[in-house]
C-alpha positions as CSV (number, residue, x, y, z in Angstrom):
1,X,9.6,-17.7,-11.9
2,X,9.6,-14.0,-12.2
3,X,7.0,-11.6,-9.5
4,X,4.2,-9.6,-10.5
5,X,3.1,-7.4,-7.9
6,X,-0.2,-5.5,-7.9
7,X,-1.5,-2.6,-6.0
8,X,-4.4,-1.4,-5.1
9,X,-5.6,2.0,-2.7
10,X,-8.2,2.2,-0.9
11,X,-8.8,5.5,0.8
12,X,-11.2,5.1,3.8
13,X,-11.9,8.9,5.2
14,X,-15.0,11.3,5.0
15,X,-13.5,12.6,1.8
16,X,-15.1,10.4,-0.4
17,X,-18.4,12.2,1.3
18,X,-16.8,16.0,1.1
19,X,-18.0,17.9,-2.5
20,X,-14.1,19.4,-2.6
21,X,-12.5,16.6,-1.5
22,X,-9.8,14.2,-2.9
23,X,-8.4,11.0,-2.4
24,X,-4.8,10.5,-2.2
25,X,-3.0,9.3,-5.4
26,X,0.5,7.0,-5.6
27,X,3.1,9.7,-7.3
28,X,5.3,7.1,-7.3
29,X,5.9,3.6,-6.4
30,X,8.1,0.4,-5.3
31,X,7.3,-2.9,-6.8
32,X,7.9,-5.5,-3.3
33,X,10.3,-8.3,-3.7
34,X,10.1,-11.5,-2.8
35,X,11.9,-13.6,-0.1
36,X,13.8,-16.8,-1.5
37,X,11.1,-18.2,1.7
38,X,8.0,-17.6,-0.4
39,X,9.6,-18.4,-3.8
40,X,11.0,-22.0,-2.3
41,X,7.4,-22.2,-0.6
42,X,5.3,-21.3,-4.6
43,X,3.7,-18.4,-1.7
44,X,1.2,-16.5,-3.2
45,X,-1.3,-14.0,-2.1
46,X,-2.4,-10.6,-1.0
47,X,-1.2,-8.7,2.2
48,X,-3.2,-6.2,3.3
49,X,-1.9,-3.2,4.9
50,X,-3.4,-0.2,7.1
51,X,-1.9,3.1,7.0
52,X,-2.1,6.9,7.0
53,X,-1.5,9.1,4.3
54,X,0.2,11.9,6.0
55,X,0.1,15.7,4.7
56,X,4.0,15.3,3.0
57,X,2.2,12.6,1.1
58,X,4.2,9.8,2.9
59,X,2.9,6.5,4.7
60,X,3.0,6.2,8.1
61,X,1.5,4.0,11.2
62,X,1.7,1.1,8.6
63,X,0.0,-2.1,10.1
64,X,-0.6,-5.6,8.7
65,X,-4.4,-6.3,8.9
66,X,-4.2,-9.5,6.3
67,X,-0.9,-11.2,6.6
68,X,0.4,-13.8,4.1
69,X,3.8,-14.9,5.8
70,X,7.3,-16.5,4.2
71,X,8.8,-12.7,4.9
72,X,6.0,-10.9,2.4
73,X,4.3,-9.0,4.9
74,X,7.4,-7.3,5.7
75,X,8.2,-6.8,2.5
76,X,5.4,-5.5,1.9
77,X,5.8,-2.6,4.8
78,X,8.9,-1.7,3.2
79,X,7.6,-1.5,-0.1
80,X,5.0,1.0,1.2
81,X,7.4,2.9,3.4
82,X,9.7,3.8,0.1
83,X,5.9,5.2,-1.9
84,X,5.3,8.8,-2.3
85,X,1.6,10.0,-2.2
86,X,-0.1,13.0,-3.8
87,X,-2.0,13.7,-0.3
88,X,-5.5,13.7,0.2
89,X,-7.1,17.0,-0.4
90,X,-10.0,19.0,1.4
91,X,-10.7,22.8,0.8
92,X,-7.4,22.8,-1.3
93,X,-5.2,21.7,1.8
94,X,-4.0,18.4,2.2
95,X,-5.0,16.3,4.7
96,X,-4.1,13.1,6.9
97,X,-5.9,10.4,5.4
98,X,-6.2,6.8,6.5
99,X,-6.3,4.2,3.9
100,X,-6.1,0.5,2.8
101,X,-3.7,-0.9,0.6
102,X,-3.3,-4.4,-1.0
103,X,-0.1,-5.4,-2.6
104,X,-0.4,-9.3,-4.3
105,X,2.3,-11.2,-4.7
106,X,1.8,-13.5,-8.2
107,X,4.6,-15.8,-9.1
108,X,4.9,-16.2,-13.0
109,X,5.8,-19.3,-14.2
């Protein structure tokens, strides 16, 4: 059983509204692992994380809204921590933004 890991960003500001606005962007990224826990277990599932997108284009404040247990939330916080942003953008100068992310955990077979 190999992991495939999927990500997806939400951004949840008033940029979305703003006419030169942007969301932020993943620059680059780092796939989570799995815990021999949730492998033993067959875990699978989504964790949901809360976070802002700071200015340096870094995570920070990261929170578990939608846990999935065996060790994968935590993984999943780590995985985020390690990510580098392209911030979120208004008037041309970045900007805190807060945002959603989901990272599944899919086992192969």
């Amino acid at each position: 059983m190999s992991l495939v890991a999927a990500v997806v960003l939400l951004a949840t500001s008033a940029l979305a509204q703003h006419a030169s606005s942007a969301a932020p962007r993943v620059r680059h990224k780092v796939d989570p692992e799995y815990t021999d826990e949730a492998r033993n277990q067959h875990s699978q599932g989504t964790v949901v994380l809360y976070t802002k997108i700071g200015t340096d284009g870094r995570a920070r404040d990261i929170k578990v809204i939608r846990p999935l247990g065996h060790g994968l939330d935590e993984k999943a916080v780590e995985c985020l921590a390690k990510w580098e942003f392209e911030p979120g953008m208004r008037d041309g100068v970045p900007v805190e933004t807060p945002a959603s992310v989901e990272i599944n955990f899919l086992l192969e077979q």
